[in-house]
N, CA, C and O atoms as a GROMACS GRO file, in nm:
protein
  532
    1UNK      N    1   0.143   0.813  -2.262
    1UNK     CA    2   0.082   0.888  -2.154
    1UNK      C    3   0.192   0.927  -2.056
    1UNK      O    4   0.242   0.848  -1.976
    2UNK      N    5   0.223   1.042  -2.068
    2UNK     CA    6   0.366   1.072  -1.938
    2UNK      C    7   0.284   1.034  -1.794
    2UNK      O    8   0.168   0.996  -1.805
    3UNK      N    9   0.340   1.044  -1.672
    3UNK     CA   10   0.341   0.978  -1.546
    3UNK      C   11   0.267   1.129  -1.491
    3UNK      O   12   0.370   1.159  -1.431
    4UNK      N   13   0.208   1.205  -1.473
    4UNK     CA   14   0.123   1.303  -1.420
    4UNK      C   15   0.000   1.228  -1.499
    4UNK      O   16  -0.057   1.141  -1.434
    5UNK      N   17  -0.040   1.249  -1.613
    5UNK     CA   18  -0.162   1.226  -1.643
    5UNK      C   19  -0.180   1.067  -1.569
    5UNK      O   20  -0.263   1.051  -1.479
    6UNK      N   21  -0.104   0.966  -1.613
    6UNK     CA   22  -0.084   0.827  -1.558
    6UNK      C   23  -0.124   0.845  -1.408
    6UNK      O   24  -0.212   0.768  -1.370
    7UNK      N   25  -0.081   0.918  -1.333
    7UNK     CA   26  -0.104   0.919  -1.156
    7UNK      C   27  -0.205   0.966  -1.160
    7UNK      O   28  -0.265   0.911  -1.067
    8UNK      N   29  -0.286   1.050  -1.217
    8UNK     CA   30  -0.465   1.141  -1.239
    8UNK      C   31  -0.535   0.982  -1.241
    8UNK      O   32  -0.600   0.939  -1.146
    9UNK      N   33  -0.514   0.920  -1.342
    9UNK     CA   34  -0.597   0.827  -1.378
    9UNK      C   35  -0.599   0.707  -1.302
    9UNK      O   36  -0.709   0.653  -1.288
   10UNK      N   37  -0.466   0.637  -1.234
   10UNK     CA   38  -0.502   0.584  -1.123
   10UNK      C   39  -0.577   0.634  -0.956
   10UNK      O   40  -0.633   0.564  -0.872
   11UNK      N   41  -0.552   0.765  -0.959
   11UNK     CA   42  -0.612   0.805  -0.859
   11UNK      C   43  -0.738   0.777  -0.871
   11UNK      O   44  -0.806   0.707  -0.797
   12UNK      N   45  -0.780   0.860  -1.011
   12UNK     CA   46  -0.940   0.826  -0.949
   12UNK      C   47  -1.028   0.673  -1.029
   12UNK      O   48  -1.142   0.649  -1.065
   13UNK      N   49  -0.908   0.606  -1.026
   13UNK     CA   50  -0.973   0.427  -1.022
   13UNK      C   51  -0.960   0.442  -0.931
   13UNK      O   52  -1.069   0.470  -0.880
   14UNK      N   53  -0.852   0.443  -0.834
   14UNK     CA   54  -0.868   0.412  -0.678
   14UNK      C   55  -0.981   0.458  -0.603
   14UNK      O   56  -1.027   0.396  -0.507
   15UNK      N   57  -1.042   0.606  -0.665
   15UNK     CA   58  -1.133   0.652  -0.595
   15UNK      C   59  -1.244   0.587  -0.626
   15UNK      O   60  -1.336   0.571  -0.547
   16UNK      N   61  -1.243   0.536  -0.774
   16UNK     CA   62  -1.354   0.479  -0.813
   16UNK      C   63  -1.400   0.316  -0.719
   16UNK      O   64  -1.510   0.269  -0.691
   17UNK      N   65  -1.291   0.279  -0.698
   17UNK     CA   66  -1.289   0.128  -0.646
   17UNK      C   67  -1.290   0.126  -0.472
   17UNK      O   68  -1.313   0.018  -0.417
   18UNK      N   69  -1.262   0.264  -0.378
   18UNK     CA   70  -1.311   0.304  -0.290
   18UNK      C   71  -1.462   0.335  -0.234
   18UNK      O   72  -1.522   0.316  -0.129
   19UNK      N   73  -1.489   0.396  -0.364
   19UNK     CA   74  -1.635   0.446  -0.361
   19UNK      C   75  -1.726   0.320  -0.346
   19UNK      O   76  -1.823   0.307  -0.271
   20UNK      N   77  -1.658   0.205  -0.458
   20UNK     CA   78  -1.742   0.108  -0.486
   20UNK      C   79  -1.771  -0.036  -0.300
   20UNK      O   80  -1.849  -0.118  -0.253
   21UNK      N   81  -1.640   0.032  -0.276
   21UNK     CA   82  -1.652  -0.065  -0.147
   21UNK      C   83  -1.724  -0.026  -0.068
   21UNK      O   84  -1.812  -0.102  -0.029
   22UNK      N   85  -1.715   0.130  -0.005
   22UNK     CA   86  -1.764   0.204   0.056
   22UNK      C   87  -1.924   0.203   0.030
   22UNK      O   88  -1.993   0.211   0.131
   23UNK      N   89  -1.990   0.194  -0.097
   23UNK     CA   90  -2.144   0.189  -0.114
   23UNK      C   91  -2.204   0.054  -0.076
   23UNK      O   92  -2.314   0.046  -0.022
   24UNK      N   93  -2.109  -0.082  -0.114
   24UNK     CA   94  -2.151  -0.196  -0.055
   24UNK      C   95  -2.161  -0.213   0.087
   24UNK      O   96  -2.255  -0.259   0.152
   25UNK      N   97  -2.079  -0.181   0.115
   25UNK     CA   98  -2.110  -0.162   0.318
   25UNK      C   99  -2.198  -0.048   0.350
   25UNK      O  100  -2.199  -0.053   0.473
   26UNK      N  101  -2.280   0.063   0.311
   26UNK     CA  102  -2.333   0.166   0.338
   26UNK      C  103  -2.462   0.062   0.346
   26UNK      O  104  -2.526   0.048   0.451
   27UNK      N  105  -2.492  -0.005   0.233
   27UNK     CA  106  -2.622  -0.048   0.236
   27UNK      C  107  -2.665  -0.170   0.315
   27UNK      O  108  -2.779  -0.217   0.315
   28UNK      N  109  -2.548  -0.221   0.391
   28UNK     CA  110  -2.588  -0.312   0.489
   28UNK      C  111  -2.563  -0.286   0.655
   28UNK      O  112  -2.584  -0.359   0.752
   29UNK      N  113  -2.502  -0.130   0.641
   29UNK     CA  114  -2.523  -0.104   0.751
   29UNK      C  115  -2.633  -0.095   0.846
   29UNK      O  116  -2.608  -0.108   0.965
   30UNK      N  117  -2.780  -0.068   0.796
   30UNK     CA  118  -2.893  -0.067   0.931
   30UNK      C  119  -2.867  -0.237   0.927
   30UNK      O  120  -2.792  -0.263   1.021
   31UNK      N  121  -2.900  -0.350   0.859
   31UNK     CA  122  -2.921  -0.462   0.894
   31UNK      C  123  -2.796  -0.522   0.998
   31UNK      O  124  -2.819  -0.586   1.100
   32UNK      N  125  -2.658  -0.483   0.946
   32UNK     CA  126  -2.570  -0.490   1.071
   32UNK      C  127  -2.606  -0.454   1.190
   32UNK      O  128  -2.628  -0.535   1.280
   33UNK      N  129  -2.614  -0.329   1.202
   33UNK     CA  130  -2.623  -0.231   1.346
   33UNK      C  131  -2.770  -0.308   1.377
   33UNK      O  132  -2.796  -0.250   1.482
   34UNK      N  133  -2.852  -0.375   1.363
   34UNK     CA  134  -2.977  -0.489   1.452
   34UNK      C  135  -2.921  -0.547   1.486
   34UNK      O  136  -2.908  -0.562   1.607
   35UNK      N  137  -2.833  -0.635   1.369
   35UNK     CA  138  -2.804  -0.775   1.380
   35UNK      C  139  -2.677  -0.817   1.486
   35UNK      O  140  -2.690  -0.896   1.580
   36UNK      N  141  -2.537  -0.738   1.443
   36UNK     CA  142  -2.451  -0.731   1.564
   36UNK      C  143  -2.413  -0.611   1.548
   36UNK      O  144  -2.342  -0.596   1.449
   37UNK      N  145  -2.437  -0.501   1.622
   37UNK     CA  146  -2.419  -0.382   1.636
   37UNK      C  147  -2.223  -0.309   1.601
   37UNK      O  148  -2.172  -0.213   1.543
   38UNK      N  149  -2.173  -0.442   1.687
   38UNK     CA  150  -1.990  -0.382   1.639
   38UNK      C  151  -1.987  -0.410   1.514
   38UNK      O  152  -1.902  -0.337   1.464
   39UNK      N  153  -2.038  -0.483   1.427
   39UNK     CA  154  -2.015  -0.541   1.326
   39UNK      C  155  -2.053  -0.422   1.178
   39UNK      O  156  -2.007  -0.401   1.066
   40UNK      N  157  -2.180  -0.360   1.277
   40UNK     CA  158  -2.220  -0.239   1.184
   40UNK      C  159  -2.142  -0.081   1.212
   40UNK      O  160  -2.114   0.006   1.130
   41UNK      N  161  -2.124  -0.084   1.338
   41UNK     CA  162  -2.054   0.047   1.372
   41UNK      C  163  -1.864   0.022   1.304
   41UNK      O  164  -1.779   0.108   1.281
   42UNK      N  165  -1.857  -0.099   1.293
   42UNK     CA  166  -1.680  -0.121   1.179
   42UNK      C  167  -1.749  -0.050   1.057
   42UNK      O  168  -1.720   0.068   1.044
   43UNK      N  169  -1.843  -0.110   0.957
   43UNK     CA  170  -1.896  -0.086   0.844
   43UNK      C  171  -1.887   0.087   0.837
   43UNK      O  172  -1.808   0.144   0.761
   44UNK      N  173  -1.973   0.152   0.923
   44UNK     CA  174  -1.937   0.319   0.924
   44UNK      C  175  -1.823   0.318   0.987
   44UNK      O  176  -1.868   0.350   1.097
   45UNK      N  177  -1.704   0.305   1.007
   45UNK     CA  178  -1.563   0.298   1.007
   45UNK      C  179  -1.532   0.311   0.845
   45UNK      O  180  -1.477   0.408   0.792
   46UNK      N  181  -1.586   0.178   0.769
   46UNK     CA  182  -1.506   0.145   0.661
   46UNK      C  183  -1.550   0.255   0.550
   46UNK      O  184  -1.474   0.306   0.468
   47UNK      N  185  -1.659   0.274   0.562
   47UNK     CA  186  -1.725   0.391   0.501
   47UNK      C  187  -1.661   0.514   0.514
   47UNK      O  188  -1.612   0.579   0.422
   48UNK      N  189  -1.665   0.550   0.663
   48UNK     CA  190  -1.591   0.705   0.653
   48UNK      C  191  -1.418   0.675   0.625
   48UNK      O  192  -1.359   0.778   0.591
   49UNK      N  193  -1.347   0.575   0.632
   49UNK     CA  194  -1.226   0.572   0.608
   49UNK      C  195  -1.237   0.575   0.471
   49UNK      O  196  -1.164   0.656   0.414
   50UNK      N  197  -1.330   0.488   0.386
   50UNK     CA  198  -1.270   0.491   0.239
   50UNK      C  199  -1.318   0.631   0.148
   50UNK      O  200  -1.295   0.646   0.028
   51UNK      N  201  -1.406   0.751   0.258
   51UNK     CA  202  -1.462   0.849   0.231
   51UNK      C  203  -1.301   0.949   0.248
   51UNK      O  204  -1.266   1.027   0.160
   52UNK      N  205  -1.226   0.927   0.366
   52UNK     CA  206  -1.106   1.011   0.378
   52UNK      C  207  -0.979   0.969   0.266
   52UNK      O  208  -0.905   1.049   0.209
   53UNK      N  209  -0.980   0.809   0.253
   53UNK     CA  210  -0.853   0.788   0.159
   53UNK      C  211  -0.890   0.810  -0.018
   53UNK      O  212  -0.816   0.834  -0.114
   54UNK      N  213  -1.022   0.791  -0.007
   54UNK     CA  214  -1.032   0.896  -0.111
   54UNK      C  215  -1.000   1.050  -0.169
   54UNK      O  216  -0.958   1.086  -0.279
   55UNK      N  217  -1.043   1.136  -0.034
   55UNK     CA  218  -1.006   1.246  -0.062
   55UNK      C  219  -0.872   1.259  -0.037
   55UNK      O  220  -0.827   1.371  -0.062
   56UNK      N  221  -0.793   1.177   0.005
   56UNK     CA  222  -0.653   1.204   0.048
   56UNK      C  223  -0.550   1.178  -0.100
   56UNK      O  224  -0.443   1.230  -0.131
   57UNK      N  225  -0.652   1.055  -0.184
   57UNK     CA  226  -0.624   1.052  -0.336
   57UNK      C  227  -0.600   1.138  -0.422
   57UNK      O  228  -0.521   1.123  -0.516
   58UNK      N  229  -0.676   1.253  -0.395
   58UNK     CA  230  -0.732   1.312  -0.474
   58UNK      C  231  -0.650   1.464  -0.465
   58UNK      O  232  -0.677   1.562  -0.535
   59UNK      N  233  -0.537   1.453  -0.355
   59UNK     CA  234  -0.497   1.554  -0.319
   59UNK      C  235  -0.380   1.539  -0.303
   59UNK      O  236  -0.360   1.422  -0.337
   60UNK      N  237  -0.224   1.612  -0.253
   60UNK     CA  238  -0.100   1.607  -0.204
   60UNK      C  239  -0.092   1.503  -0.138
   60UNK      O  240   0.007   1.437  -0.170
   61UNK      N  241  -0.161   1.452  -0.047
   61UNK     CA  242  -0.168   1.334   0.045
   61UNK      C  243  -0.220   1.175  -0.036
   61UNK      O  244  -0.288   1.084   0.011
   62UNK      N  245  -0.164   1.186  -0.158
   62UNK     CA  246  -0.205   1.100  -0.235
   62UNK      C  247  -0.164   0.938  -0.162
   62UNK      O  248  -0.239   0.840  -0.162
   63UNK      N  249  -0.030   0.943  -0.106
   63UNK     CA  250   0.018   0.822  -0.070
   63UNK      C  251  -0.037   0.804   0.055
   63UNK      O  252  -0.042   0.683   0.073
   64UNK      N  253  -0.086   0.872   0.162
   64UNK     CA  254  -0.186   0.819   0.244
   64UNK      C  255  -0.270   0.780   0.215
   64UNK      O  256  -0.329   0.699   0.286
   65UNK      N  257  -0.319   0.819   0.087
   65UNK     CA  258  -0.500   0.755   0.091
   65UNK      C  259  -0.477   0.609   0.031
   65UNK      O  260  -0.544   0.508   0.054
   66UNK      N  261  -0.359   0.624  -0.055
   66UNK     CA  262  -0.323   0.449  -0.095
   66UNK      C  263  -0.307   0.339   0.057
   66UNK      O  264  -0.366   0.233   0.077
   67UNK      N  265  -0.197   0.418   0.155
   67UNK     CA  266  -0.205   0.338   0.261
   67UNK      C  267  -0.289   0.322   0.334
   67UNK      O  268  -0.300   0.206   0.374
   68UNK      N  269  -0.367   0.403   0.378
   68UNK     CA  270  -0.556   0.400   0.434
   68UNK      C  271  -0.623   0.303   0.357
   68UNK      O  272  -0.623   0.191   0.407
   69UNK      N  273  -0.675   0.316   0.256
   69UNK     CA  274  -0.737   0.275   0.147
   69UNK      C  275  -0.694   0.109   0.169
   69UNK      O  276  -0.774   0.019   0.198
   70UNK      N  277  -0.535   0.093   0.145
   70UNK     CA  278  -0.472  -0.081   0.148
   70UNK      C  279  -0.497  -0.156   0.260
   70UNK      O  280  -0.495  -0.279   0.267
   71UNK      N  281  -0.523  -0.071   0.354
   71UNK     CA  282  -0.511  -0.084   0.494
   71UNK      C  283  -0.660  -0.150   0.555
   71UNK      O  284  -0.685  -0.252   0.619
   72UNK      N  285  -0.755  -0.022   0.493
   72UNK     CA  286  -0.920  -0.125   0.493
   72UNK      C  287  -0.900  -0.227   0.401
   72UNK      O  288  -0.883  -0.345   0.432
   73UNK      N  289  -0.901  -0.191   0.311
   73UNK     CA  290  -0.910  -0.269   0.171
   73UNK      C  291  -0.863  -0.420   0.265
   73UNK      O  292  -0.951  -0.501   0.296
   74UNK      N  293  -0.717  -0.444   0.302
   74UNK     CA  294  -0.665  -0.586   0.329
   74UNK      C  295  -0.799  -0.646   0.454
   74UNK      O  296  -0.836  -0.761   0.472
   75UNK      N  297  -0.851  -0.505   0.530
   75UNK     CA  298  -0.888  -0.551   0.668
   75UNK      C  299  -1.042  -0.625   0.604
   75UNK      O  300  -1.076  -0.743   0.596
   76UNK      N  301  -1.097  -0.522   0.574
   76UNK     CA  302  -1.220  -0.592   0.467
   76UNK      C  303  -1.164  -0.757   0.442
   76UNK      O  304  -1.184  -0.859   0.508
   77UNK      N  305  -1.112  -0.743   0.359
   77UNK     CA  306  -1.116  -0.921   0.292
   77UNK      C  307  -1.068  -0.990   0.425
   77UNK      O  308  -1.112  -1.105   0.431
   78UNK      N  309  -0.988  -0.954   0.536
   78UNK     CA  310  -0.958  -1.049   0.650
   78UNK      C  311  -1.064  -1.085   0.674
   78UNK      O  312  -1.083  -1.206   0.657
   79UNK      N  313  -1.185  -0.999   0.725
   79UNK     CA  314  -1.324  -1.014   0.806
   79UNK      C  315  -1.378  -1.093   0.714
   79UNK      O  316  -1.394  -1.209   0.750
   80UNK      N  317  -1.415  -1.061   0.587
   80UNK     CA  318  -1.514  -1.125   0.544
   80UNK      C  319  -1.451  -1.264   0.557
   80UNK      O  320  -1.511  -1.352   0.618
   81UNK      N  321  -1.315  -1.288   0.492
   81UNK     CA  322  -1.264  -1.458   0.534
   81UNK      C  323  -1.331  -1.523   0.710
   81UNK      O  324  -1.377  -1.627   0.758
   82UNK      N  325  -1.296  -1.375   0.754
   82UNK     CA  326  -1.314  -1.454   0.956
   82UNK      C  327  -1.477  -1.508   0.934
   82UNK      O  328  -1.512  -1.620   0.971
   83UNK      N  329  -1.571  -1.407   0.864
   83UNK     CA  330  -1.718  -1.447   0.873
   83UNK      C  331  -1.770  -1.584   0.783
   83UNK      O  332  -1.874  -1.649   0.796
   84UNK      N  333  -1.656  -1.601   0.686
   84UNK     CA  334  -1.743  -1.718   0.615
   84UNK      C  335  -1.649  -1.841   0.690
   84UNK      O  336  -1.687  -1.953   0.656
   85UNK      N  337  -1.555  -1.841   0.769
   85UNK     CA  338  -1.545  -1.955   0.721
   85UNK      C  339  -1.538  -1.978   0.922
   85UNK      O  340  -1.607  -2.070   0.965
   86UNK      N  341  -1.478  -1.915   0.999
   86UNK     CA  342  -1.484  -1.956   1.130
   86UNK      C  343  -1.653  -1.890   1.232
   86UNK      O  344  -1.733  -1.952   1.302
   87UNK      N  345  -1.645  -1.723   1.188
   87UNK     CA  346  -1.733  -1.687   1.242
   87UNK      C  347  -1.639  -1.538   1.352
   87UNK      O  348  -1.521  -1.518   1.382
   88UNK      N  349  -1.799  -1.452   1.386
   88UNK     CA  350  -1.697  -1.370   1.444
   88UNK      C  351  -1.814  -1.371   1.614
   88UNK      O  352  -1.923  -1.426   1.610
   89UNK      N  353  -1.785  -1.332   1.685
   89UNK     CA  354  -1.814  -1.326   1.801
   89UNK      C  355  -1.999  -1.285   1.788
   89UNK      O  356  -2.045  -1.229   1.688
   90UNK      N  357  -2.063  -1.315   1.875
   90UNK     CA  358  -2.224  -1.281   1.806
   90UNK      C  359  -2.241  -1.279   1.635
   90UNK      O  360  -2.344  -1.227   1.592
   91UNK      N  361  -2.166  -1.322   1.562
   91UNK     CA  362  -2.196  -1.318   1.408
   91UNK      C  363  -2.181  -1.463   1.350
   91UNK      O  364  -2.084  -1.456   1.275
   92UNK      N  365  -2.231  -1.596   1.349
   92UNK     CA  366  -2.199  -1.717   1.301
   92UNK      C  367  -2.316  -1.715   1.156
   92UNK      O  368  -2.306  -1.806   1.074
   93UNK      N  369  -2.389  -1.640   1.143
   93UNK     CA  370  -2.459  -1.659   1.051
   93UNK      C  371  -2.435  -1.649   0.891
   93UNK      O  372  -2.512  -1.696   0.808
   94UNK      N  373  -2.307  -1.576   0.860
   94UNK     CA  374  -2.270  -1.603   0.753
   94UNK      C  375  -2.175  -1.683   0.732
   94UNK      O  376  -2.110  -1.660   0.630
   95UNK      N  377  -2.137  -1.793   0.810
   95UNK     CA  378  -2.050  -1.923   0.776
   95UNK      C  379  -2.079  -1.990   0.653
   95UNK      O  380  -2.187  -2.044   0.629
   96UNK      N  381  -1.963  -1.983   0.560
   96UNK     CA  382  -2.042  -2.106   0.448
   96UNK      C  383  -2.112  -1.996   0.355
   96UNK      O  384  -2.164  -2.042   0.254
   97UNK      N  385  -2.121  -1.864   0.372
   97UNK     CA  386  -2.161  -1.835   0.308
   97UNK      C  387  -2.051  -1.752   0.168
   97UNK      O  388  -2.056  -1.630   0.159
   98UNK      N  389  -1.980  -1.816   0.091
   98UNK     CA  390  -1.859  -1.789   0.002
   98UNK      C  391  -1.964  -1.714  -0.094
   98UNK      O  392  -1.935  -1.594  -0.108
   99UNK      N  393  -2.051  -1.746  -0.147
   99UNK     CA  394  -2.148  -1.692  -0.296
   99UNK      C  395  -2.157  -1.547  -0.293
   99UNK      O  396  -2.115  -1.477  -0.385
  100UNK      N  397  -2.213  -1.501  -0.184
  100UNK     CA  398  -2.322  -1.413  -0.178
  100UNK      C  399  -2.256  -1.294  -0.265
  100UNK      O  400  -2.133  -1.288  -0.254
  101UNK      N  401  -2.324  -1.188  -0.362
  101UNK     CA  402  -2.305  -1.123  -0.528
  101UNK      C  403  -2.204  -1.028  -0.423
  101UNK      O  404  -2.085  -1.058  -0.407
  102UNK      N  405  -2.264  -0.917  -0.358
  102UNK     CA  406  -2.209  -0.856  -0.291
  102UNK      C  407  -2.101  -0.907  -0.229
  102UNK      O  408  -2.000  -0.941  -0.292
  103UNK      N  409  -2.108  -0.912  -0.153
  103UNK     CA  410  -1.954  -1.005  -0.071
  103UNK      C  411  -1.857  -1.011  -0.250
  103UNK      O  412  -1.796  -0.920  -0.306
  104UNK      N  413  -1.870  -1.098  -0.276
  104UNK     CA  414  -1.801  -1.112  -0.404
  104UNK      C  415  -1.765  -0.979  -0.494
  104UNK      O  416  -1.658  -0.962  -0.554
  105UNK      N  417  -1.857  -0.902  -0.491
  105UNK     CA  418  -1.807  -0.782  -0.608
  105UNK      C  419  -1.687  -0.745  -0.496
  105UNK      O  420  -1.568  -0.760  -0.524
  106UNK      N  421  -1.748  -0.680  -0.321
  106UNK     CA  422  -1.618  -0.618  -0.262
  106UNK      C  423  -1.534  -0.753  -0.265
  106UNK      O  424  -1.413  -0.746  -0.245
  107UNK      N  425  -1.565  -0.817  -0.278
  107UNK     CA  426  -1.383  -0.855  -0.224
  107UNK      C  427  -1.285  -0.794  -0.378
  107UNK      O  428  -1.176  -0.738  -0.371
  108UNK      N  429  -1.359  -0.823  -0.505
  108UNK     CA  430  -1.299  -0.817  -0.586
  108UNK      C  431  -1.213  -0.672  -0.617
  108UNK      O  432  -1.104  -0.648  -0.669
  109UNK      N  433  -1.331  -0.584  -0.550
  109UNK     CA  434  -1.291  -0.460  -0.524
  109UNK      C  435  -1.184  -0.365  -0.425
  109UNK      O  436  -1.118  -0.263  -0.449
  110UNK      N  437  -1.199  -0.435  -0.325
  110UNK     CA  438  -1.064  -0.493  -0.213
  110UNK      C  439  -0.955  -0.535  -0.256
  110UNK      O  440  -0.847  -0.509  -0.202
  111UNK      N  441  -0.968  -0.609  -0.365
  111UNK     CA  442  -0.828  -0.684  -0.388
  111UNK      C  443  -0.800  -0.577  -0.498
  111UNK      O  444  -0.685  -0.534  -0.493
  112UNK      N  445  -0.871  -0.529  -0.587
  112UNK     CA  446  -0.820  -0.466  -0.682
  112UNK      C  447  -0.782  -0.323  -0.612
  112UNK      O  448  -0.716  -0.260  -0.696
  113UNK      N  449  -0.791  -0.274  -0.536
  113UNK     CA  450  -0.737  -0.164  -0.439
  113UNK      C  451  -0.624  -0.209  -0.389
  113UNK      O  452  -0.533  -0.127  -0.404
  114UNK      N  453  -0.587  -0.328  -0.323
  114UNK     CA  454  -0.480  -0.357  -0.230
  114UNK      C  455  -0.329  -0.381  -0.352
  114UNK      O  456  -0.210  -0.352  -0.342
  115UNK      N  457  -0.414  -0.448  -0.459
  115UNK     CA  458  -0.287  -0.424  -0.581
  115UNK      C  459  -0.252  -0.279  -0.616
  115UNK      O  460  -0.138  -0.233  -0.627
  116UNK      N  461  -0.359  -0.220  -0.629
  116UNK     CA  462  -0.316  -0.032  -0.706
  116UNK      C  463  -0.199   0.020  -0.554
  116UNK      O  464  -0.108   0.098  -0.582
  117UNK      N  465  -0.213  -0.032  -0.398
  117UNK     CA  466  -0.167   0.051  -0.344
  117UNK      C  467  -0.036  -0.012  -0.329
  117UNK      O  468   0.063   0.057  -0.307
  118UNK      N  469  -0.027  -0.161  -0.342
  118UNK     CA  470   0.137  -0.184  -0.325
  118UNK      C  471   0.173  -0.184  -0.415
  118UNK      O  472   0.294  -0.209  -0.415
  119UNK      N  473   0.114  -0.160  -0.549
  119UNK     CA  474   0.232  -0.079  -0.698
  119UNK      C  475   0.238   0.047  -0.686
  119UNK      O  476   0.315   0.127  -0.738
  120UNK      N  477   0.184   0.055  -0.639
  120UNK     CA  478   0.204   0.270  -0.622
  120UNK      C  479   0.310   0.230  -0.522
  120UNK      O  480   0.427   0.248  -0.559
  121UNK      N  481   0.293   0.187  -0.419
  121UNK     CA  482   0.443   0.220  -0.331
  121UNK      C  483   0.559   0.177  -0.407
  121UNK      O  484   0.665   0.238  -0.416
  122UNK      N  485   0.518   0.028  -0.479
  122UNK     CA  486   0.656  -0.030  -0.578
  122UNK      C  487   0.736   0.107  -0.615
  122UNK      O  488   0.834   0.164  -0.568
  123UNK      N  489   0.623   0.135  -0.750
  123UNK     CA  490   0.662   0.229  -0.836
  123UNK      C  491   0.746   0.389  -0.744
  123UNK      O  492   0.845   0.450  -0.785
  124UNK      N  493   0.683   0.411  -0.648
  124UNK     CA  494   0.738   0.536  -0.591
  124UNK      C  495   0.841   0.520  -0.539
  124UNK      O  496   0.917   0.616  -0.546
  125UNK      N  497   0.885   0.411  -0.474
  125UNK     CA  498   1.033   0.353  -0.459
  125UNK      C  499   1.104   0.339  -0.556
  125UNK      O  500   1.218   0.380  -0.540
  126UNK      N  501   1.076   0.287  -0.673
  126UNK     CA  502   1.191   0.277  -0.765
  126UNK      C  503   1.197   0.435  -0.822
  126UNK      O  504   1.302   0.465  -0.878
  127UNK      N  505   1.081   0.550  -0.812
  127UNK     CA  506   1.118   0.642  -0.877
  127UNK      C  507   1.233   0.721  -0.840
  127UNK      O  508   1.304   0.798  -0.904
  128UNK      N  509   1.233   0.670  -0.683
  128UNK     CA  510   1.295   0.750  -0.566
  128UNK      C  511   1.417   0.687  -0.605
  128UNK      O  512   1.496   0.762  -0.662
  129UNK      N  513   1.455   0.567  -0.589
  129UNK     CA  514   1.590   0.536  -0.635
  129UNK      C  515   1.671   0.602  -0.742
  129UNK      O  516   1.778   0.660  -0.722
  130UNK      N  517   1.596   0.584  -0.892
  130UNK     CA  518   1.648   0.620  -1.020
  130UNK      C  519   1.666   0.783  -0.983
  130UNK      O  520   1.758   0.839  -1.042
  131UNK      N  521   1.583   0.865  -0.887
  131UNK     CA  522   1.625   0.990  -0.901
  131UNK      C  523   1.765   1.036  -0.809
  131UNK      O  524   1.840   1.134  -0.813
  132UNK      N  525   1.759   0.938  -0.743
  132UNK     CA  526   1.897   0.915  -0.685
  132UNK      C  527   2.057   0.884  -0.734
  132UNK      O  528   2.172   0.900  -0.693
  133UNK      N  529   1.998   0.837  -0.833
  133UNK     CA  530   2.097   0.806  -0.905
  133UNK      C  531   2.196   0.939  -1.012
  133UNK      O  532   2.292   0.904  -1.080
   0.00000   0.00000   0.00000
């Protein structure tokens, strides 16, 4: 597979694994925005950000949407760590809560984003070198 088709096809995993984070927080946004309102107005943050580093994937601006994208992606798994295990300001109710399906698919989905975007930078650094050479 030469490295154009190779960069097509990680893009749109990335987009695929954006999308996938982005739909898990869409659907708990009304119960957020009752429950602690900042907590739901981040969620449409994370939503419309992983809605822009997608399209930024998908386009010339490919390496922004990796750093956008890494950028929720890392912030996501911080929070959810802050919510299960200390708590966040008006939010103690999911302490302890490590299981839950959701929580679990994003994180997995988070993490598998935060790897695609620091090998894409790997890789674009070393390409940059060798063409230097």
């Amino acid at each position: 597979m030469n490295s154009t088709a190779s960069s097509l096809w990680r893009h749109w995993l990335g987009l695929a694994l954006l999308a996938g984070i982005a739909w898990i927080h869409f659907r708990d946004i009304p119960d957020k925005l009752g429950e602690t309102p900042y907590l739901g107005w981040l969620y449409i943050l994370l939503v419309v950000g992983c809605g822009a580093a997608g399209a930024w994937l998908m386009s010339s601006l490919w390496r922004a949407g990796y750093w956008l994208g890494g950028l929720i992606s890392a912030g996501a798994i911080l929070f959810f760590v802050l919510t299960r295990s200390v708590g966040l300001p008006n939010a103690k109710g999911d302490i302890g809560n490590w299981g839950e399906p959701a929580g679990i698919i994003s994180l997995l989905l988070e993490a598998g984003f935060v790897v695609m975007a620091l090998t894409s930078s790997r890789e674009r650094r070393a390409a940059t070198q060798q063409n230097q050479v």
